[in-house]
C-alpha positions in Angstrom: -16.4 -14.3 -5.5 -16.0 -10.3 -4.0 -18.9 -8.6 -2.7 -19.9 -5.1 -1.9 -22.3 -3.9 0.9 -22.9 -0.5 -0.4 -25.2 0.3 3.1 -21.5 -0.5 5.3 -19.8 1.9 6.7 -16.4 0.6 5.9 -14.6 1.4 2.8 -14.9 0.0 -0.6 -11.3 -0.8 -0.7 -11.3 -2.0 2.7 -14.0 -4.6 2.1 -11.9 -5.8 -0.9 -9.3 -6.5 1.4 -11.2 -8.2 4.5 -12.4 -10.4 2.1 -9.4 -11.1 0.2 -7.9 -11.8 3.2 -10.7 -14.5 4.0 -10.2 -15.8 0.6 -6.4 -17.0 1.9 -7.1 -17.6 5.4 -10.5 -19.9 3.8 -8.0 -21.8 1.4 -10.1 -20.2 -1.8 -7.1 -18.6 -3.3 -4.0 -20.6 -2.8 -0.2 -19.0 -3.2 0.9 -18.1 -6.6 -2.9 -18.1 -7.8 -3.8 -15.1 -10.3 -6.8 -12.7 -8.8 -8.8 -10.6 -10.8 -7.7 -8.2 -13.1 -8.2 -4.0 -12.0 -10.7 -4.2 -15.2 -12.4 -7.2 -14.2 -13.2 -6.4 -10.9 -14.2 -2.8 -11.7 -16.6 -3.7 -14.2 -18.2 -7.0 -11.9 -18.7 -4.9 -8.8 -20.1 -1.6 -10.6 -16.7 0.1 -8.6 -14.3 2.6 -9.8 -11.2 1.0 -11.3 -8.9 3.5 -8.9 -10.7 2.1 -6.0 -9.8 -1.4 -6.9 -6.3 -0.1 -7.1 -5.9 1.3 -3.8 -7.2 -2.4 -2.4 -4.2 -4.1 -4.1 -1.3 -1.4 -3.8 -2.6 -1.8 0.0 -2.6 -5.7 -0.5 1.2 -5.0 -2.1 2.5 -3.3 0.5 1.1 -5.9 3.0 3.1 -8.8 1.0 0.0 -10.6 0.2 -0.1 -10.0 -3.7 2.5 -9.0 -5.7 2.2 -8.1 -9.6 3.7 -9.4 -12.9 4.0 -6.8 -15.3 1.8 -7.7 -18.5 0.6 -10.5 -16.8 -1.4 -9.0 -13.4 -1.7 -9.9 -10.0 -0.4 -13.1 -7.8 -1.2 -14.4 -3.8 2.0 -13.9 -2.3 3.8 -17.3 -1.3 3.8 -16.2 1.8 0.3 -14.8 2.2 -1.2 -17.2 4.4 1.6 -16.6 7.3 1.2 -12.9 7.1 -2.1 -12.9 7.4 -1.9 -15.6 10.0 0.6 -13.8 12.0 -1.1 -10.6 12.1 
C-alpha cells in the first residue's frame, strides 16, 4: 500500500502523508477504516518507528486520523472534506 522513494527530496514523513492523503481522496481508505499500526509500517518500509509517528501526529492534527487508545489509528469521518477543501 505506502511507498518510499528514498532518491526524493521530500521527507519521509511527508511522503507518508501525500499518499495517505491519495489513499482518501482515491476512495482506498474509507472513513472509520483502521490504517496501519506505527509497528507495522516501520517494519514494512525499513523506516524508523518515530518517523511514522510524526506522519500521523501531523495526520492528527490535520483531522484526518484520529486514534483509539489500545486499539490504533482511524480515517477521520470527515477526512475526505478536509482534504477536499484544502
Amino acid at each position: 500500500m505506502f511507498s518510499i522513494d528514498p532518491m526524493s527530496r521530500k521527507p519521509v514523513y511527508e511522503q507518508l502523508i501525500d499518499q495517505l492523503e491519495q489513499f482518501i481522496l482515491t476512495g482506498a481508505l474509507q472513513a472509520g477504516e483502521q490504517i496501519p499500526s506505527v509497528r507495522n509500517l516501520s517494519v514494512q518500509l525499513f523506516v524508523n518507528p518515530n518517523t511514522i509517528q510524526k506522519a500521523y501526529n501531523e495526520l492528527d492534527s490535520r483531522g484526518l486520523i484520529y486514534a483509539v487508545p489500545g486499539r490504533g489509528c482511524f480515517v477521520a469521518e470527515d477526512a475526505l472534506e478536509r482534504i477536499s477543501a484544502r
